[in-house]
C-alpha positions as CSV (number, residue, x, y, z in Angstrom):
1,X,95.2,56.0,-1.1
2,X,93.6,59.3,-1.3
3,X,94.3,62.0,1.7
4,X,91.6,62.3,4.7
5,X,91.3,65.5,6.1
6,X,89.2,66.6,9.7
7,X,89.0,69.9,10.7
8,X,89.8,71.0,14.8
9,X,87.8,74.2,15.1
10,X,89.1,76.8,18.3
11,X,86.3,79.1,19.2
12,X,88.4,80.9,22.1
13,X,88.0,83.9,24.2
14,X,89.7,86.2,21.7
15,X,89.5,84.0,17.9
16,X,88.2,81.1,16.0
17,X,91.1,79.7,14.8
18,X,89.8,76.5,12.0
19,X,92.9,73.8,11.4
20,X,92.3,71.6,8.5
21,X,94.7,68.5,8.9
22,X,95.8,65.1,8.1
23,X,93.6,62.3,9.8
24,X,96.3,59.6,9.9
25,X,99.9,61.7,11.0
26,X,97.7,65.1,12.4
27,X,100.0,67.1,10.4
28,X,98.6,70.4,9.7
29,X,97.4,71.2,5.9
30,X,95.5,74.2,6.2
31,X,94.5,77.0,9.0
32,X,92.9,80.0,9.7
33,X,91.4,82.4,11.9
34,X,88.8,85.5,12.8
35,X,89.1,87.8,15.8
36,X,86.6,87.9,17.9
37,X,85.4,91.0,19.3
38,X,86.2,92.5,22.7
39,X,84.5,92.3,26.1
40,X,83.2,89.7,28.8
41,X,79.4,89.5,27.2
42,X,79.2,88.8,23.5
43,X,76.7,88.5,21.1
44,X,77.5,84.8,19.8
45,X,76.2,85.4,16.2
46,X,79.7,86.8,16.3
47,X,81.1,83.4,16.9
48,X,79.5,82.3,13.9
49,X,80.7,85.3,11.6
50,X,84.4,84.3,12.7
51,X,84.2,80.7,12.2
52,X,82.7,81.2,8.4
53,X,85.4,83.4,8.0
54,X,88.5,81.3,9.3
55,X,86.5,78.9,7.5
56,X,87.2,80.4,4.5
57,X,90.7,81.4,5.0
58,X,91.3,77.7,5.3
59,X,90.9,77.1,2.0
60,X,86.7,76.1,3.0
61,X,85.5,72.5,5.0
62,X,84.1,71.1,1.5
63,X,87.0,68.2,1.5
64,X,86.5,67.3,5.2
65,X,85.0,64.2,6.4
66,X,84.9,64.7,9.9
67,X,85.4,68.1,12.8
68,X,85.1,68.7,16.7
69,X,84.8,72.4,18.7
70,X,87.1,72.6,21.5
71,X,85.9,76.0,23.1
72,X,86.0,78.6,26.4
73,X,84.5,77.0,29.1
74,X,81.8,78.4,31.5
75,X,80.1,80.6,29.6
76,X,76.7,81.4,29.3
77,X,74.5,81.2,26.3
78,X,70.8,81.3,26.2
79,X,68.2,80.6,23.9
80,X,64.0,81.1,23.6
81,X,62.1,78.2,22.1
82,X,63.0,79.8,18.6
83,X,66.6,79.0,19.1
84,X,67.4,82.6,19.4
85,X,69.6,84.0,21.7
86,X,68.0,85.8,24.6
87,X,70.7,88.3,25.7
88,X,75.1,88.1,25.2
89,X,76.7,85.2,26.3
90,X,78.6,86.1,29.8
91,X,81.7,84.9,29.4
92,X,84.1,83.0,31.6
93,X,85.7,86.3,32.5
94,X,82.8,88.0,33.5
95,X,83.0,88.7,37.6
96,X,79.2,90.1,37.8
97,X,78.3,86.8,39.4
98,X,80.9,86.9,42.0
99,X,78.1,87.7,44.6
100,X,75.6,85.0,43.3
101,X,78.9,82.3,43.6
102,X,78.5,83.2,47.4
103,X,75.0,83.4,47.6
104,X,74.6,79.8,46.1
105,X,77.6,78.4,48.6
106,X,75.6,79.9,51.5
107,X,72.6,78.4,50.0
108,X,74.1,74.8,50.3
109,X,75.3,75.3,53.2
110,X,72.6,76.2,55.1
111,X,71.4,73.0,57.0
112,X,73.1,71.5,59.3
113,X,75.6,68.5,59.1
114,X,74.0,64.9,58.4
115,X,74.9,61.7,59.6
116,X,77.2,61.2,56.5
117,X,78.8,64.6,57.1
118,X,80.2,64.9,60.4
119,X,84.3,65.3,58.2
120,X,82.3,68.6,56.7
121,X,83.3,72.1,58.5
122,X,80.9,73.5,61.4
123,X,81.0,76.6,59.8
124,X,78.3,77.1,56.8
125,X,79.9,79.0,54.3
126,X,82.9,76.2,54.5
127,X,80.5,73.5,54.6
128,X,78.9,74.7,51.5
129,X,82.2,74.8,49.3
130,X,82.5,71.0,50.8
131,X,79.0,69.6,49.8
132,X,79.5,71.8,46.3
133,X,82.9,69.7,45.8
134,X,81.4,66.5,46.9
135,X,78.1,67.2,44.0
136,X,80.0,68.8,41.4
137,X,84.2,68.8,42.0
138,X,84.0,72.3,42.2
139,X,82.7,75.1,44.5
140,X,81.0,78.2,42.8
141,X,83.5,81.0,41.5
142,X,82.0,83.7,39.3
143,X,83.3,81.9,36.0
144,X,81.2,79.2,36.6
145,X,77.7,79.1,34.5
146,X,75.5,78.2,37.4
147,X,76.7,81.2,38.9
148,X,75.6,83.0,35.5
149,X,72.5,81.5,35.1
150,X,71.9,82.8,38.8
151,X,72.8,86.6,37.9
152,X,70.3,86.1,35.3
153,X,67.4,84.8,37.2
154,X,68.4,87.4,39.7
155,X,69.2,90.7,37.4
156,X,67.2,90.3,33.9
157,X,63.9,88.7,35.2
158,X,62.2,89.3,31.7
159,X,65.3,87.5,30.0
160,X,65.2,84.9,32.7
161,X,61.5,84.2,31.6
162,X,62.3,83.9,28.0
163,X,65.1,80.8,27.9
164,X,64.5,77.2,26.6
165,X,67.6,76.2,26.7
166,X,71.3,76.9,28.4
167,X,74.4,75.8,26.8
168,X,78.2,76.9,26.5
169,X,79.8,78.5,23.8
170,X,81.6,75.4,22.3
171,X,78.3,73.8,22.6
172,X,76.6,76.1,20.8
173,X,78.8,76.8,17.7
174,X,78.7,73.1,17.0
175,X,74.9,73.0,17.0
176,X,74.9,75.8,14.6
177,X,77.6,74.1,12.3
178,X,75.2,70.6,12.5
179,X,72.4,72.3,10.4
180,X,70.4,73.9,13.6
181,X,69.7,78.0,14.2
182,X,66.7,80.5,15.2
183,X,63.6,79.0,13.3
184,X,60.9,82.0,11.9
185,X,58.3,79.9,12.9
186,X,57.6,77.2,15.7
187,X,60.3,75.7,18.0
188,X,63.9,74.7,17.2
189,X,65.8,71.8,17.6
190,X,67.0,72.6,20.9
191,X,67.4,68.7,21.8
192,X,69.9,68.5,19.0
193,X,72.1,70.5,21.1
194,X,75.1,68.4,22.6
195,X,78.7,68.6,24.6
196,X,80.8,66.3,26.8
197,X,82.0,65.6,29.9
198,X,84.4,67.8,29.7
199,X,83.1,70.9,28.4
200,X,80.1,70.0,31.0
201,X,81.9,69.6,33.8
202,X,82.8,73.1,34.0
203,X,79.6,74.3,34.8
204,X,78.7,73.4,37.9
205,X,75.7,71.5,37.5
206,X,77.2,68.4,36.2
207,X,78.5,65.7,38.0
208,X,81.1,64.0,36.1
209,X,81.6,60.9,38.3
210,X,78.5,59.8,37.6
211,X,77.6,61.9,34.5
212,X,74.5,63.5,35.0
213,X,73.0,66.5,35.4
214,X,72.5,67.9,39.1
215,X,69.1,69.7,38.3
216,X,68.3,70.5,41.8
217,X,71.2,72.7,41.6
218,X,70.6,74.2,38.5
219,X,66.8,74.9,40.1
220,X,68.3,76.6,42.8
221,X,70.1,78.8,41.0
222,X,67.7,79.3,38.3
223,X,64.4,78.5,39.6
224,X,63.1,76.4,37.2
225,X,64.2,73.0,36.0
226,X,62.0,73.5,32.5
227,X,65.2,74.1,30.8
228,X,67.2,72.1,27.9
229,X,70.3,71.1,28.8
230,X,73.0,69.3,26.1
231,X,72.9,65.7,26.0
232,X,76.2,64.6,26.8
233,X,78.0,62.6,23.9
234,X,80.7,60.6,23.5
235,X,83.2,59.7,21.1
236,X,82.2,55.8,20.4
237,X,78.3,57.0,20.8
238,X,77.6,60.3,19.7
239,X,78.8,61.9,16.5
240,X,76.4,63.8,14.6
241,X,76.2,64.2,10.8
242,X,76.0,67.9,10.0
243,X,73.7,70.0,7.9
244,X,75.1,69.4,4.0
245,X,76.3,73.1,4.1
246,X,78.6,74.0,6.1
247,X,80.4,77.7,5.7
248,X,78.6,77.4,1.9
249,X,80.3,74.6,1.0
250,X,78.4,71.5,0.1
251,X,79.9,68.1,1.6
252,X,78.9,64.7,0.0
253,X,77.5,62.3,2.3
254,X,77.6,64.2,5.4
255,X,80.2,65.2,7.5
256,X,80.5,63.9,11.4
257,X,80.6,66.3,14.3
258,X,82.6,65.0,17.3
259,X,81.7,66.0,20.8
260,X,84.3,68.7,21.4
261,X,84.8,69.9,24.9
262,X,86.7,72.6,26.8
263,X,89.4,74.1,25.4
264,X,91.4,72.9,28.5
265,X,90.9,69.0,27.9
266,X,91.1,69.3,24.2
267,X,94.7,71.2,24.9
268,X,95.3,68.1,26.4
269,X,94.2,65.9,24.0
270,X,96.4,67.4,21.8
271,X,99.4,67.6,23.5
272,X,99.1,63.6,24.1
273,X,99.3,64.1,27.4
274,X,98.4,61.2,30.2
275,X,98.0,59.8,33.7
276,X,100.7,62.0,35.4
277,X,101.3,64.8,32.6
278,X,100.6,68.3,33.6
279,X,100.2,71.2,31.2
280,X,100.6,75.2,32.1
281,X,98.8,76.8,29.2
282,X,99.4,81.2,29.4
283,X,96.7,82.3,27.2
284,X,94.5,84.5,28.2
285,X,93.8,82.8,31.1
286,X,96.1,80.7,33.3
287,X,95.4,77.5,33.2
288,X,97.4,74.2,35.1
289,X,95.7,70.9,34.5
290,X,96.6,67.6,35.1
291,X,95.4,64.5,33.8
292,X,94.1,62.5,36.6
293,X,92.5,58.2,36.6
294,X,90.3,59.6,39.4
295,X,88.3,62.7,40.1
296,X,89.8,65.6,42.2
297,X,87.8,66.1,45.6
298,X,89.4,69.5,47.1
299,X,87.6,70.5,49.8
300,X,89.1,73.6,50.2
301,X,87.8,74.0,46.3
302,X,90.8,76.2,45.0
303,X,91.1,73.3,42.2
304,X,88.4,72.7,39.8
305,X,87.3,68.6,39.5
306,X,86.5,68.8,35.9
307,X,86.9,66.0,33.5
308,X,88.8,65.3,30.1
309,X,87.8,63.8,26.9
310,X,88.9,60.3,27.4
311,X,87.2,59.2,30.1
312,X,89.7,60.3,32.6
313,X,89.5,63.6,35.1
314,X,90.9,67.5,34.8
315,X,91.7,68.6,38.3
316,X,92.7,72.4,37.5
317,X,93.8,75.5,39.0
318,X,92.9,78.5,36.8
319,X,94.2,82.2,37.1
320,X,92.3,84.8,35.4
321,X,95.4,86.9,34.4
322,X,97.4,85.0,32.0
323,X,99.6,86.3,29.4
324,X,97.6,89.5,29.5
325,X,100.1,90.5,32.4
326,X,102.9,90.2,29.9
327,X,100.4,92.9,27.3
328,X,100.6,95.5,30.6
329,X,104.3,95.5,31.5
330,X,105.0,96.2,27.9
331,X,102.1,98.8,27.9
332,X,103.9,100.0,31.4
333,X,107.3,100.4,30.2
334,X,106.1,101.1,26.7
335,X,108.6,98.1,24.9
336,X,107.3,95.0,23.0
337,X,107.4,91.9,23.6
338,X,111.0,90.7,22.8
339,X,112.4,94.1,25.0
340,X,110.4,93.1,27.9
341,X,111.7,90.0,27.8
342,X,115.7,91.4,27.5
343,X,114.9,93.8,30.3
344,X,113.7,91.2,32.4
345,X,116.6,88.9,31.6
346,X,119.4,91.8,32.6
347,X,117.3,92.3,36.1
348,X,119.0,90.0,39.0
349,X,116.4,87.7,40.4
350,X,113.8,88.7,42.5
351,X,114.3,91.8,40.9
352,X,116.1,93.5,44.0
353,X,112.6,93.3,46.0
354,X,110.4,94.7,43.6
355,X,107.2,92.0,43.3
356,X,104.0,92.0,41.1
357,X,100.5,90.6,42.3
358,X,99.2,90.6,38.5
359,X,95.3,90.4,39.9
360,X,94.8,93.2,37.3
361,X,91.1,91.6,36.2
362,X,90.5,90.6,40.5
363,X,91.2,86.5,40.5
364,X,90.0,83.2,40.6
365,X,92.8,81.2,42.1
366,X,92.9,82.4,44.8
367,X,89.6,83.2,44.5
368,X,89.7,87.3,44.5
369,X,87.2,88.4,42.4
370,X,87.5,92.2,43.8
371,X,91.4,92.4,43.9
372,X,93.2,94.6,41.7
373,X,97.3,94.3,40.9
374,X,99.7,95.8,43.1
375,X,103.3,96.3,42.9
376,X,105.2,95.8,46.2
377,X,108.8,96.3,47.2
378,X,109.0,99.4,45.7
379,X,112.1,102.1,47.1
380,X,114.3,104.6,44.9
381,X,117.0,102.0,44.3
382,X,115.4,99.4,42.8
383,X,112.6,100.8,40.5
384,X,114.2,100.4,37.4
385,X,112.6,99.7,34.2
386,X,114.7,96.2,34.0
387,X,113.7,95.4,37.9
388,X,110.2,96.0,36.4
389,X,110.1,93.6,33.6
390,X,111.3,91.3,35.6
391,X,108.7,91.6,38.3
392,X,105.7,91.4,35.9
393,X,107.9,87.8,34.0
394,X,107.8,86.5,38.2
395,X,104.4,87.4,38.8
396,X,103.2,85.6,35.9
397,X,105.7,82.7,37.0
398,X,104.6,82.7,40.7
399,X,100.9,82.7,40.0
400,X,100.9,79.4,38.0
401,X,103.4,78.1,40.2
402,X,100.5,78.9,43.2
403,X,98.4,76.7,41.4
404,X,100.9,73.9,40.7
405,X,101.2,74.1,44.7
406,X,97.2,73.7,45.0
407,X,97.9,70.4,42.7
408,X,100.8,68.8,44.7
409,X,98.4,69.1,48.0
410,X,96.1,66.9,46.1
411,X,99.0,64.2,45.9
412,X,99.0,65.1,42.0
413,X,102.4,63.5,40.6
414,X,103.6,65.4,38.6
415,X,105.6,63.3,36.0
416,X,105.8,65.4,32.9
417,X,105.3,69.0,32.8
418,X,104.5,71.4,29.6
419,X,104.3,74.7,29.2
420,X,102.3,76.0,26.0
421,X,100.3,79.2,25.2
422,X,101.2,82.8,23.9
423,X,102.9,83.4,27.2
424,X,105.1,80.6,26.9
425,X,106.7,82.7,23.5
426,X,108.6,84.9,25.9
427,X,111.7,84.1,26.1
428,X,112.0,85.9,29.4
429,X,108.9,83.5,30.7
430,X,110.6,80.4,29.2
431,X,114.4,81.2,31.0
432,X,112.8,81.8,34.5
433,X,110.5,78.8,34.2
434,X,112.3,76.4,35.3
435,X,113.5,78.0,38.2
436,X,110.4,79.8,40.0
437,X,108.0,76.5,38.9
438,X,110.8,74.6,40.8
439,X,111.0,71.5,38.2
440,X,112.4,70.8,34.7
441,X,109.6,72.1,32.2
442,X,109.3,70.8,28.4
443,X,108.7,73.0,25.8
444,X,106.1,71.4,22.9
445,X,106.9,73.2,20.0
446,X,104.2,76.7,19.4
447,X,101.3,75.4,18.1
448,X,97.6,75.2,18.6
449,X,96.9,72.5,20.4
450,X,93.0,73.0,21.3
451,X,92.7,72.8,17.2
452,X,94.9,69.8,17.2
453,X,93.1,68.7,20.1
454,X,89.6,68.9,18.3
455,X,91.0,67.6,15.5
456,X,92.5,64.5,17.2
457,X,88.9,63.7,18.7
458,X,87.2,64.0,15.3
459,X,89.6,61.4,13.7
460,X,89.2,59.0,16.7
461,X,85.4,60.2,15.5
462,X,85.9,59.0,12.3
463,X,87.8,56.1,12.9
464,X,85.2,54.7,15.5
465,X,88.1,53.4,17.4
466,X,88.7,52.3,21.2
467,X,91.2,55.0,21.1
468,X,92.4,58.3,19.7
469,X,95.2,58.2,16.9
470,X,98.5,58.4,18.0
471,X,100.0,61.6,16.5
472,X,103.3,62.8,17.3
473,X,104.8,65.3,19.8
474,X,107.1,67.9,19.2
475,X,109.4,68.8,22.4
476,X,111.7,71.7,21.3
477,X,113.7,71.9,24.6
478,X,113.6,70.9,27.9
479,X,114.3,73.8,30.3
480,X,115.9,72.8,33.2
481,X,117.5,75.1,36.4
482,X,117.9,74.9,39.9
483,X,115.3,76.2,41.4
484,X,115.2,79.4,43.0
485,X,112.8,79.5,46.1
486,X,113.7,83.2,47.2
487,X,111.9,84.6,44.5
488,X,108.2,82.2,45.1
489,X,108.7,82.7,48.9
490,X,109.2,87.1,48.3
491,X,105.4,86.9,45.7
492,X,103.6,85.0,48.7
493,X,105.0,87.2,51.5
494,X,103.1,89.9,49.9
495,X,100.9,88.0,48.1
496,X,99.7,87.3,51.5
């Protein structure tokens, strides 16, 4: 019986990363990947250029029957009736929006409480967050894209005017992978653009209980509702048969185009994980998600109520620093990775008083959009270059172990917990785990699991099955220490 192969496409913040791989086992066969360039707004085009290129290092996509896009969530891409793009995408890491987040929160809040309301806060900036959470599982944060699409309306009028059509980055790669692009002439196909739940419910005009589109809310912030939005696939529905060319290569009889999502659920996806599994992922981002058989509803909305790509819900906690804070203590100290890491290790913990708040890009969780980092603790005895490292491994540590906290008020149980992402290659950040997250952690073995992730949905694609396949997980070691609460309890003191 001849091989099948699928492809599970990454379009991150930083790469498209392309793994061509076995449909039956999901063992990989052939990868590769294209840098994308810096910044918070981005031409996508350059998307495109990167995934023809990894494309191409992986040996082309002329053999594969079937692919998915797992991708960055949130951002914002817009196109004119010509399916070209209007302006850069705004990224998920763009804060220039911050201010429309609160203007839209104020916005709902505005009227007073209804019959139905009377649990909702008196005051209207709280009661807006609530009746956000209640619509959409999550409040506005400047990562959002309603809070993008707001800027927009509210800072580039004449681009404002031009769009047809808003969709996210993931969403977009995979329309211009099925065939569809800027047209010379007449309109585009901009109904052929699609998502999912996942991917959708990150937006903030989505509601993924009932999954639909909240256009009221997206005319708010945009004011107009003459806008396409993706239809919303699904596995057992949906797929789409692509273009015959795809990076050059020609494909007989079609290849099928899963849904995708958000990188987030397909990391998910392809870590296997389920009802009670949670997954810390330090990229470059911070992101704790757990897998959830009903949606999150926090009404203080520090934890996002997206979905996943199964049918099941995402509640997540997401810190914009991530493994970056790793990239400046080396830059600080001027050591690589693997010093940093025995610095840190030879520094008692704590680190004699000496405590990081890595906020260098301001936060989401908490929700600090204007904060900067600051290093506390500091006096002539204990700023040492090991006492250092070892703050900036804890402040990584204690800011995803903040958002594991924002889980367990949910009542999330937490029955597995994995740690994955560059980050989780420091072998500083993998001996302290354990004991500043305050539970035994598993360690999946490195791989790319929004790639296998995609790749897992386009084979349950392909196989029109009830469920994904059942591919293996590799646990390399389980990391297990008492916990050390001195440490958590010293960040939030002056974390404050």
């Amino acid at each position: 019986m001849s091989q099948i192969l699928i492809a599970g496409i990454d379009t991150s913040t930083q790469s498209t990363k392309v793994r061509v791989t076995d449909a039956d086992s999901g063992a990989l066969v052939r990868f590769g990947q294209a840098k994308h360039p810096d910044g918070t707004s981005v031409d996508p085009d350059s998307w495109w250029k990167a995934f023809l290129e990894a494309s191409k290092q992986a040996g082309g996509l002329d053999d594969v029957s079937a692919l998915a896009v797992g991708g960055q969530q949130h951002g914002m891409v817009v196109l004119d009736h010509q399916g070209r793009v209007v302006r850069d995408a705004l990224l998920w890491n763009d804060t220039r929006s911050a201010p429309n987040a609160e203007e839209l929160i104020r916005q709902l809040g505005a009227a007073g409480k209804g019959a139905d309301e009377q649990e909702l806060s008196d005051d209207p900036v709280a009661r807006g967050r609530q009746r956000w959470v209640r619509a959409v599982g999550s409040s506005p944060v400047a990562s959002l894209t309603i809070t993008k699409v707001a800027w927009l309306a509210a800072n580039e009028p004449e681009h404002a005017s031009k769009v047809a059509a808003v969709c996210l980055p993931h969403d977009w790669l995979s329309w211009r992978i099925a065939g569809h692009g800027p047209v010379e002439r007449g309109n585009a196909d901009l109904g052929a653009i699609f998502t999912d739940r996942s991917d959708a419910s990150g937006t903030g005009y989505f509601d993924s209980v009932h999954n639909r589109y909240r256009m009221d809310l997206f005319e708010m912030a945009f004011h107009r509702r003459d806008v396409v939005l993706p239809r919303i696939s699904k596995v057992e529905d949906s797929s789409v048969i692509a273009d015959p060319a795809i990076a050059g290569a020609s494909i007989p009889g079609g290849c099928i185009i899963a849904p995708g999502g958000g990188d987030n659920a397909m990391a998910s996806l392809g870590l296997n994980m389920g009802v009670g599994d949670v997954s810390i992922s330090l990229g470059t981002s911070g992101v704790v998600a757990a897998v959830s058989s009903v949606p999150a509803e926090d009404m203080t909305a520090s934890v996002t109520g997206f979905a996943d790509c199964t049918g099941h819900w995402l509640p997540l906690a997401c810190t914009i620093n991530g493994s970056r804070i790793l990239d400046a203590g080396c830059k600080a100290l001027g050591v690589g990775y693997d010093e940093l890491a025995r610095l840190a290790l030879s520094a008692r913990p704590g680190a004699d008083g000496l405590a990081l708040i890595p906020y260098f890009d301001g936060e989401r969780t908490p929700n600090r959009p204007d904060a900067k980092a600051a290093l506390h603790g500091m006096t002539l005895l204990n700023l040492s270059r090991e006492n250092m490292a070892r703050a900036f491994v804890e402040g990584l540590l204690c800011s995803q172990r903040d958002c594991l906290e924002l889980l367990g008020r949910l009542g999330v149980t937490i029955r597995r917990l994995l740690l994955i992402g560059g980050g989780s290659r420091s072998l500083a950040v993998r001996e302290l785990s354990s004991e500043i997250l305050g539970m035994d952690v598993m360690l999946p073995h490195a791989d790319e699991y929004v790639a296998i992730g995609a790749a897992r949905q386009a084979s349950w694609a392909l196989s029109r099955s009830s469920e994904p396949p059942e591919w293996p997980l590799t646990i390399d070691r389980r990391l297990s220490s008492p916990a050390d609460e001195r440490v958590y309890r010293q960040y939030v003191q002056y974390r404050g």
